[in-house]
C-alpha positions, 0 to 999 in steps of 0.5 A: 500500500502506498504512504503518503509523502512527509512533505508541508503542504501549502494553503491558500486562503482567498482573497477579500473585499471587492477585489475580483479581478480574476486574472491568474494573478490574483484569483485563488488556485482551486484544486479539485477533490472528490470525498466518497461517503456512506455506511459501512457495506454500501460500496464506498471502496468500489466505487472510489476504485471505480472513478479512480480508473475513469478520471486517473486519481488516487485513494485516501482511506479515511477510515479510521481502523482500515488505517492500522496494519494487521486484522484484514479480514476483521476490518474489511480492507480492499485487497490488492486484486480489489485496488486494480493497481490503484494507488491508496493512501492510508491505508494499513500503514499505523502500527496497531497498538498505537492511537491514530486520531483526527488530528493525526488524519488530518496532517496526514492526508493534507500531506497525501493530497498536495503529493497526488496534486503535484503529480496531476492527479485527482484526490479521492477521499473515501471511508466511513469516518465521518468524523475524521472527514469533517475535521479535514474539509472543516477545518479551523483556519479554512484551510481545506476549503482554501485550497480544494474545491470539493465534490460529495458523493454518498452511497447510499442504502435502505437500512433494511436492505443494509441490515441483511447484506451486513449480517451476509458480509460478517458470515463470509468474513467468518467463513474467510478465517476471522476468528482466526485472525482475530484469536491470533492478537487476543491477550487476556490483557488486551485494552480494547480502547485503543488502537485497532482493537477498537474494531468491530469484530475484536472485544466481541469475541473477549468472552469465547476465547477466554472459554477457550483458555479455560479447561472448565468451558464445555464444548456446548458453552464455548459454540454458544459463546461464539455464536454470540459472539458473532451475532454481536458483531453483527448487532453492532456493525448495524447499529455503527451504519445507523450513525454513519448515516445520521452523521451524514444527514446532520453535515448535510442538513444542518452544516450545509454540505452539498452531497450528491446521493447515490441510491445503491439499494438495488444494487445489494438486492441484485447478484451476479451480473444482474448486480453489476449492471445495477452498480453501473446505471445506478452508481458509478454511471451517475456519480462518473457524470457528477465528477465529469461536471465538477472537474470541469465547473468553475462555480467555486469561484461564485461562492467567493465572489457576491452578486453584489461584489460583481455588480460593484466591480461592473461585471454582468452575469454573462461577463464573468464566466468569460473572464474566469475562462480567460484567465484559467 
């Protein structure tokens, strides 16, 4: 996997007043970012890939327990075959019993998109921390927003329909030797607040290995442990994804966030190849022209500058995209 280059970023902040003269002296220099939103088990990792092979971008993992190495299985990381020789950022690259926080993403991948920028490439930014999203593209002093012109995207999925498609994901991962993995870093001792052992799937199944340690847990004992064990980890990967999204709903609806949604229920009702030509007309296909257009809109440049400031300096509606054309 690929880690992000150790260099400063450098932040632009726009420019104030009335001054609008948009000559490529003095306009601000946007560069564009995509961030790839939903709850676990809609598609975010899919479909970054996907975009990433139509519009030539790499990959930020913004989520938080795919940032530690180790537990593959357990915290559902995208394989090497799944990244179709795309590059990721953050991915399994933070050693697991130390603490990665928001302030620490965010210094990371600030550093992660001036690199993908200086090789002309596009940032896309996919995961389920909400919160460390938000810390990044809001940040305290502006910085982000100075600097990148952002594109939203959020796949979603009716909750019902999520629900199953979870409880099938945590039986397959089961099936592909989680328990396994998982029993390989438990320790009697183990502190799970911290490091990657914050992962769904880990302090669950505390109760049936420590009846495994125990020569007194009868077989019967320790498959109902397990089978609980499961069951909870299902329980609350649910209950995780029903927050995912609420947070979503509030950065939208209270914060303002434009976010194009994408429905991608369809989709996991769908299998086989039925499946992908939903993915395909019902999300990449939509969310490819939505990227299209981003790449090439210069709105940003209106949120910058008021009706009134455009009046003031004698520039009508028609003008202006004239003269941002101009001096790009």
């Amino acid at each position: 996997m690929m880690m992000c280059l150790k260099a400063q970023a450098v932040m632009q902040m726009p420019t104030g007043g009335t001054d609008l003269s948009f000559s490529r002296h003095h306009r601000p220099h946007m560069e564009k970012a995509v961030v790839v939103m939903g709850a676990t088990g809609t598609g975010k990792s899919r479909l970054s890939i996907d975009l990433a092979t139509r519009f030539s971008a790499e990959i930020i993992n913004s989520d938080k327990i795919q940032m530690y190495e180790g537990l593959d299985i357990a915290t559902n990381k995208v394989t090497e075959e799944e990244c179709r020789g795309v590059p990721h950022h953050l991915l399994g690259i933070v050693d697991p019993e130390s603490d990665f926080n928001a302030d620490n993403f965010v210094s990371s991948a600030s550093l992660a998109m001036k690199s993908i920028v200086g090789r002309r490439k596009l940032p896309i930014i996919a995961g389920g921390s909400n919160s460390f999203i938000e810390a990044l593209v809001d940040d305290e002093n502006y910085e982000f927003r100075s600097r990148y012109d952002v594109c939203f995207l959020w796949v979603d999925v009716a909750m019902l329909v999520l629900e199953q498609f979870v409880s099938d994901r945590v039986d397959r991962m089961v099936a592909a030797g989680m328990v396994e993995e998982v029993r390989n870093m438990y320790s009697p001792k183990t502190d799970y607040s911290k490091g990657i052992r914050r992962a769904i799937g880990v302090p669950e199944f505390d109760s049936y290995f420590r009846a495994e340690y125990s020569s007194s847990t009868n077989p019967k004992t320790r498959a109902l442990l397990l089978e609980k064990a499961i069951n909870d980890t299902k329980i609350n990967t649910c209950k995780l994804a029903r927050k995912q999204i609420e947070k979503i709903h509030r950065l939208k609806d209270v914060k303002g966030w434009k976010i194009h949604r994408l429905d991608a229920t369809e989709v996991l009702q769908k299998k086989g190849t039925e499946a992908d030509k939903a993915w395909e007309e019902l999300v990449v296909g939509p969310a490819s022209l939505i990227v299209k257009d981003f790449r090439l809109s210069i709105d940003h440049y209106r949120d910058f500058a008021t009706t009134t400031e455009i009046k003031d300096i004698g520039i009508r509606e028609g003008e202006l995209g004239v003269a941002m054309a101009t001096a790009t």
